[in-house]
GUDOBA-58920 format. One record per residue (C-alpha): x, y, z. Coordinates in Angstrom, 3 decimals. Layout:
(atom (X; Y; Z))
...
***
This chain:
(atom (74.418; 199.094; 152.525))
(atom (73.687; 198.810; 148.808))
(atom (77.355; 198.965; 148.286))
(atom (78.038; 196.221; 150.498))
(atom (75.357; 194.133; 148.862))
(atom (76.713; 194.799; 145.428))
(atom (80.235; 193.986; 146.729))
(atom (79.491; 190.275; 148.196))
(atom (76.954; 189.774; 144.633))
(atom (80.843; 190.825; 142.463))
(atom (82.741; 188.613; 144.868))
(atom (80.088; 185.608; 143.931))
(atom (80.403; 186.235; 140.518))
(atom (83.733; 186.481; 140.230))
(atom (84.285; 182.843; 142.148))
(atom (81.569; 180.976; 139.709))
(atom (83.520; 182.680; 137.179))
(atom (86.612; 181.525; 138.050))
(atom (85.283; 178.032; 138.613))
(atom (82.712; 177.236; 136.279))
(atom (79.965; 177.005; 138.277))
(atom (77.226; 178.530; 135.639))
(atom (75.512; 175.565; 136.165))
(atom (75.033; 175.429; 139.639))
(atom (73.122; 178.508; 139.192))
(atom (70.392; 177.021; 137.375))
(atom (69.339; 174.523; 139.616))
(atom (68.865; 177.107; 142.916))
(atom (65.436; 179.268; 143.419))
(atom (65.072; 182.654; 143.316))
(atom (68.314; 183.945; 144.465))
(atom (69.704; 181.769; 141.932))
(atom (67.608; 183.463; 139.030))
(atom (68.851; 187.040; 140.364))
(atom (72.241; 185.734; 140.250))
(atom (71.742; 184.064; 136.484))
(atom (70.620; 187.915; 135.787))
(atom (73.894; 189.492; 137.204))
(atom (76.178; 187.256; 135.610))
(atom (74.730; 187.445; 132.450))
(atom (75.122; 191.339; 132.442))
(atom (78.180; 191.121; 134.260))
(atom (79.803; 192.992; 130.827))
(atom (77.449; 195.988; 131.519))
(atom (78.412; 196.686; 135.283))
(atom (80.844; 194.370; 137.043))
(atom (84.001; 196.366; 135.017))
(atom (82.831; 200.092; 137.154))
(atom (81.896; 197.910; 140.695))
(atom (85.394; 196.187; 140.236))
(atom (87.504; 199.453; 139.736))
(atom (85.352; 201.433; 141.785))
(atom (86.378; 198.391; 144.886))
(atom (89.902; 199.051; 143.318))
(atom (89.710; 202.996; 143.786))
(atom (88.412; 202.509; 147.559))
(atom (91.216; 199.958; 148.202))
(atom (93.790; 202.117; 147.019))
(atom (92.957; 205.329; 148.286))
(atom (94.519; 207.130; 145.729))
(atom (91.251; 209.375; 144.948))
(atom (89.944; 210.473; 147.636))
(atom (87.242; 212.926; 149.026))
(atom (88.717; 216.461; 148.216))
(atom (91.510; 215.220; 145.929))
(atom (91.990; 218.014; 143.081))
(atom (92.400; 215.354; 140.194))
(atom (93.614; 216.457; 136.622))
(atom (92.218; 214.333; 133.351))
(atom (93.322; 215.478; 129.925))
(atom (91.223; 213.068; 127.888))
(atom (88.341; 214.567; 129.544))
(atom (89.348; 218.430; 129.933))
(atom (88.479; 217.585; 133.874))
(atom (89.931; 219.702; 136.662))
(atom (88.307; 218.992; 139.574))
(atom (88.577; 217.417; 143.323))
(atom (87.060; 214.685; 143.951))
(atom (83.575; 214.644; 145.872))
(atom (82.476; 210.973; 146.158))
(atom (83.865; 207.565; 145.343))
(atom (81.348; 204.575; 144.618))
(atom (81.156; 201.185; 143.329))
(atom (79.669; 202.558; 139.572))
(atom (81.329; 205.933; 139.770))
(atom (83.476; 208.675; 141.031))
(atom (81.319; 212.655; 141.533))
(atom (83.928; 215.510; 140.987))
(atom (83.273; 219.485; 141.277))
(atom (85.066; 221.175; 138.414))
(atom (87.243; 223.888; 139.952))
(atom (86.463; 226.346; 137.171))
(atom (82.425; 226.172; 136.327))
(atom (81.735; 224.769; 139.943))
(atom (79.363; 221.784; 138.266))
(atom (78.928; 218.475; 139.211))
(atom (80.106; 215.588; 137.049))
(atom (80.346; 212.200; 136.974))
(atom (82.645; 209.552; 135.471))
(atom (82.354; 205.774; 135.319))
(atom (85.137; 204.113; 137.804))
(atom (86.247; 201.949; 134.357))
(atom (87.053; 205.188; 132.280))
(atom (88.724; 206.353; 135.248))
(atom (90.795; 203.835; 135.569))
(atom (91.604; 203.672; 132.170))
(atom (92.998; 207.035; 131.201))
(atom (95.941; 209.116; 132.916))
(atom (94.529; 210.704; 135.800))
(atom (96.830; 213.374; 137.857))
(atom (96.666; 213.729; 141.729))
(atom (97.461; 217.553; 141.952))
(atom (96.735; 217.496; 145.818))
(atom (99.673; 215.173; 146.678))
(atom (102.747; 217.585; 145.810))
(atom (106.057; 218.759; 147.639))
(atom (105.683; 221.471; 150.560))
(atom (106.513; 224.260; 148.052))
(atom (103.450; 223.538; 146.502))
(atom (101.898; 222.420; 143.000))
(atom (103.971; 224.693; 140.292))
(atom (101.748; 225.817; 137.468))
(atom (103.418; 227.923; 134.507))
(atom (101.838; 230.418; 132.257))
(atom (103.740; 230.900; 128.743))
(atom (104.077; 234.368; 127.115))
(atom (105.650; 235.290; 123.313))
(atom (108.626; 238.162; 123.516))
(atom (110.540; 239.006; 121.113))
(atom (114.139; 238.799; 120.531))
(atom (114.890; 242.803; 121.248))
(atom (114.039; 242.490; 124.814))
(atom (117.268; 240.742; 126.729))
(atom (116.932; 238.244; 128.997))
(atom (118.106; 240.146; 131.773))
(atom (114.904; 242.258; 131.140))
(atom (112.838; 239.332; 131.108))
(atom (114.089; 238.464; 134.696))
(atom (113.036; 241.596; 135.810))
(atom (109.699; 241.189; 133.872))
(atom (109.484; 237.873; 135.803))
(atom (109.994; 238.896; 138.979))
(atom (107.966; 242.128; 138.965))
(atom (105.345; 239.690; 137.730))
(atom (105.560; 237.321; 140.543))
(atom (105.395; 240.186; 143.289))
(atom (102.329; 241.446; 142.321))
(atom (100.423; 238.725; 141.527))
(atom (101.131; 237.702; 144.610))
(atom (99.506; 240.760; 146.187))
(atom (96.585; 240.164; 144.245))
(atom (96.088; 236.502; 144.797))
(atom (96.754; 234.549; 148.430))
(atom (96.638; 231.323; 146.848))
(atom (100.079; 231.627; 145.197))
(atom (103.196; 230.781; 147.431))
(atom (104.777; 233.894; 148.036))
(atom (107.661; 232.109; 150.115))
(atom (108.507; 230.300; 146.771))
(atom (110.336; 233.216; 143.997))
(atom (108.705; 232.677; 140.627))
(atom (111.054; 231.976; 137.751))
(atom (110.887; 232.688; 134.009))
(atom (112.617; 229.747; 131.459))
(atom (113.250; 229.963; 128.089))
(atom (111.357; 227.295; 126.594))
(atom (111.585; 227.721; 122.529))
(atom (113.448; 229.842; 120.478))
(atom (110.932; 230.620; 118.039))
(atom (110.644; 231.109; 114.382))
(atom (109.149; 235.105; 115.254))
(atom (109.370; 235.308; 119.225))
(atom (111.414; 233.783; 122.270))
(atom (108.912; 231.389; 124.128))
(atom (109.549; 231.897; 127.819))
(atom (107.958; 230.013; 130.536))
(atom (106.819; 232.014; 133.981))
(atom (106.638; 229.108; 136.603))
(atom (105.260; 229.906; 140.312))
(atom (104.154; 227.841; 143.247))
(atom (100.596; 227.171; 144.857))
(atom (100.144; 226.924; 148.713))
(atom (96.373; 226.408; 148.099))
(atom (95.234; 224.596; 145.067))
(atom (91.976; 225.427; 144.785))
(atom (92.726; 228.755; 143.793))
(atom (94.670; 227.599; 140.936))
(atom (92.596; 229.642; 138.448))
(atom (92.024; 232.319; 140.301))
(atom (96.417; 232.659; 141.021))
(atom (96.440; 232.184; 136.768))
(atom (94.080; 234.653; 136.365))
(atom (96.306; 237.461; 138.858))
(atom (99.601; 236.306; 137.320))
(atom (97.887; 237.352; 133.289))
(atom (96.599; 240.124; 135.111))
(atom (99.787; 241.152; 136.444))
(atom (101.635; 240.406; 133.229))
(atom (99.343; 242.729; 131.382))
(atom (99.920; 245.582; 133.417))
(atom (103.783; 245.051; 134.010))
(atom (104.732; 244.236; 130.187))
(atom (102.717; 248.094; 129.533))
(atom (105.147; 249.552; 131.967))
(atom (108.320; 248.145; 130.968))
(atom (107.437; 248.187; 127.180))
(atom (107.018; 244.679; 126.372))
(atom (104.972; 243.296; 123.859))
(atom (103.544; 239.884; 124.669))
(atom (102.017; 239.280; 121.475))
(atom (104.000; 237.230; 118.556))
(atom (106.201; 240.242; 117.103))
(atom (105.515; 240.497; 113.199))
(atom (108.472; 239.705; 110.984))
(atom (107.900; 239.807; 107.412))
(atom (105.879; 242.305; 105.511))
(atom (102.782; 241.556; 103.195))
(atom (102.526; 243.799; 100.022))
(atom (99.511; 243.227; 97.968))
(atom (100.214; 244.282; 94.017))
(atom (97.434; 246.077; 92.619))
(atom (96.369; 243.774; 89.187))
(atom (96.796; 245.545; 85.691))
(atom (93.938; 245.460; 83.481))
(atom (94.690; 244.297; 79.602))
(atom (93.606; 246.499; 77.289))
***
């Protein structure tokens, strides 16, 4: 109800807006001194109750979308849309928070939820060194994939994961391990089985995920004069 009051008041506003009609205002009784009020503080709230009518009318966010903002560190899904704001539950500390419809609008905002039938891919990046072939790191992949997905349900286990070379380092080869979610809301828990697997896999095959060291330090003991 209140948001259907505050709707018609933005509507109004926006028409004497458009049309000039500030003066009209200040001839009328007391519905005309609320209205004087509103459109005099129209800077304050009018820019959330317009994109908040936007997000509505599109649709794009809506109850249960899993929403990704960078400027904000925000992954979350989406648990209410309103005229001021828009609630979210962050997906990794479970909290409530809430963002004004105008910064939402304003800023890159990603709709994880809508993605192809495979499933949302996520990636997880790991340092190897040049010594280990990339034939080995195929197998490292793939041994990878398998039991993560035995330890997670969340990742798609109809959908092979793949490792890419993604940066041929100054010390290491940066490869890329990309795999496929059939249920997004477990996409920490599916990151935290595929490091988990990762760590126990690279022990077995003897591969060292951390940045390989190549150069040597040698600290020179000072002589004393005299």
């Amino acid at each position: 109800m209140i948001a259907a009051v505050l709707a018609i008041f933005t509507a109004i506003l926006i028409f004497i807006n458009i049309w000039g009609l500030t003066s009209w205002l200040e001839a009328t009784s007391v519905i005309g001194a609320l209205l004087i009020i509103l459109f005099s503080t129209k800077d304050v709230w009018a820019p959330d109750n317009i994109n908040g009518l936007i997000l509505l009318y599109n649709g794009d966010i809506e109850t249960g979308s899993i929403v990704r903002v960078e400027e904000y560190n925000l992954l979350a899904y989406a648990i209410q849309t309103t005229l001021t704001q828009t609630v979210f539950r962050d997906l990794k500390s479970k909290h409530y928070i809430t963002l004004p419809n105008a910064k939402l609008r304003n800023t890159k905002v990603e709709i994880l939820s809508k993605c192809p039938s495979s499933g949302l891919m996520e990636q997880v990046d790991f340092n190897i060194g040049y010594d280990i072939e990339p034939e080995k790191v195929d197998a490292f992949a793939a041994e990878v994939w398998e039991r993560a997905c035995e330890m997670e349900s969340a990742i798609n286990s109809e959908k092979q994961g793949v490792a890419r070379l993604l940066e041929n380092g100054d010390h290491a080869v940066k490869w890329r391990f990309c795999y496929w979610l059939k249920n997004i809301y477990g996409l920490y828990d599916a990151r935290f089985a595929v490091n988990r697997a990762a760590n126990e896999v690279a022990r077995e095959q003897g591969i060292t995920l951390a940045t390989p060291t190549t150069h040597e330090v040698v600290l020179k003991k000072e002589q004393k004069v005299g």
